[in-house]
C-alpha positions in Angstrom: 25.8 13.2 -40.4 23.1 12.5 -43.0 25.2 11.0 -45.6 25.3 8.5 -42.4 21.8 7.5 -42.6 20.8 4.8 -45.4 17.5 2.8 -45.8 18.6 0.1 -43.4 19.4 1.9 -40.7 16.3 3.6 -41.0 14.4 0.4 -41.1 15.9 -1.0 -38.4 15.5 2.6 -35.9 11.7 1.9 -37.2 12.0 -1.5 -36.0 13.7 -0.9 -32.5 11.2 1.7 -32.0 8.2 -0.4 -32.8 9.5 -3.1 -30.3 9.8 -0.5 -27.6 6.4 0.4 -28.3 5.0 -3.1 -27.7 6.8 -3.5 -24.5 6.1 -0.5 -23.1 2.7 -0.9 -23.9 2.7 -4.4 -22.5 4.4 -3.2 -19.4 1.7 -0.7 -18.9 -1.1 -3.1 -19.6 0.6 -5.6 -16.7 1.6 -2.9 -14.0 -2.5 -2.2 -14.6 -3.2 -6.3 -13.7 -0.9 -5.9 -10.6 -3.0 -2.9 -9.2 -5.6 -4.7 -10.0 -4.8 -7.8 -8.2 -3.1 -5.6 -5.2 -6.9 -4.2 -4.7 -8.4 -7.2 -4.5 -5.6 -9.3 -2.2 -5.7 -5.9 -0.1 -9.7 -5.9 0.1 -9.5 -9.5 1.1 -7.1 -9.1 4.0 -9.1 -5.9 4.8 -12.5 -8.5 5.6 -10.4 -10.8 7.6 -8.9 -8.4 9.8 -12.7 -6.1 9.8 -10.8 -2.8 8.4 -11.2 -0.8 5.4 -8.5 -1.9 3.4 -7.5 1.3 2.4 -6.1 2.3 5.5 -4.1 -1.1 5.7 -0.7 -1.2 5.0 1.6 -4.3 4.6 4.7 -4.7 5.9 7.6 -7.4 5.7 8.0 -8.3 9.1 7.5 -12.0 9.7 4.4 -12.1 12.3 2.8 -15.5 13.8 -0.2 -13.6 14.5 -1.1 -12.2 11.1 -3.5 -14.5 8.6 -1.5 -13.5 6.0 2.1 -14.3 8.2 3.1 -10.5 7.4 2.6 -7.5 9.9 0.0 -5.2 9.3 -0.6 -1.4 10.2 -3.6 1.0 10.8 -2.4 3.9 8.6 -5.8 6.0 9.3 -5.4 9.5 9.8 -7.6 9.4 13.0 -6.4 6.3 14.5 -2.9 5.8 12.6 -1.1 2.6 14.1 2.8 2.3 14.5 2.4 -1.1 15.6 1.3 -4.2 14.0 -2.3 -5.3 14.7 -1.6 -8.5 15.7 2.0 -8.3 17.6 2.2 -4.9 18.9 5.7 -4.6 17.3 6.7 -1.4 15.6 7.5 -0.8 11.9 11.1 -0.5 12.2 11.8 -3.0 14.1 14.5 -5.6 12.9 
């Protein structure tokens, strides 16, 4: 197996696996962007509704009623919601 390996091949496994760095580290660095946007598009809907945001959840039901268009659910442990705040329809509906 090692009479296999010659300096090209090792430059180029160097290579690959610099590339793979880069993109995983640029992957990281935009999944951290997307949480970051997530928070603030989910504190946002959580003022124009008047809950805490972190109880919120969005679904993908189409709903007239919703300022964002989307249903949306009260998933608070003391007052957890099944049905969206503005049509009354449940979660798994559709």
């Amino acid at each position: 197996m090692a009479a296999l390996w010659n300096g090209q091949s090792v430059h180029q496994l160097r290579l690959s696996e610099a590339r793979l760095k880069r993109l995983t580290d640029a992957v990281a660095e935009l999944l951290e962007v997307r949480d970051e946007a997530h928070g603030v598009y989910k504190a946002e809907i959580g003022r124009l509704v008047g809950r805490d945001p972190g109880v919120l959840e969005l679904g993908h039901w189409p709903c007239t009623g919703s300022p964002i268009r989307l249903c949306m659910y009260d998933m608070s442990t003391d007052e957890r919601d099944e049905e969206c705040l503005f049509c009354g329809q449940p979660d798994e509906r559709k």
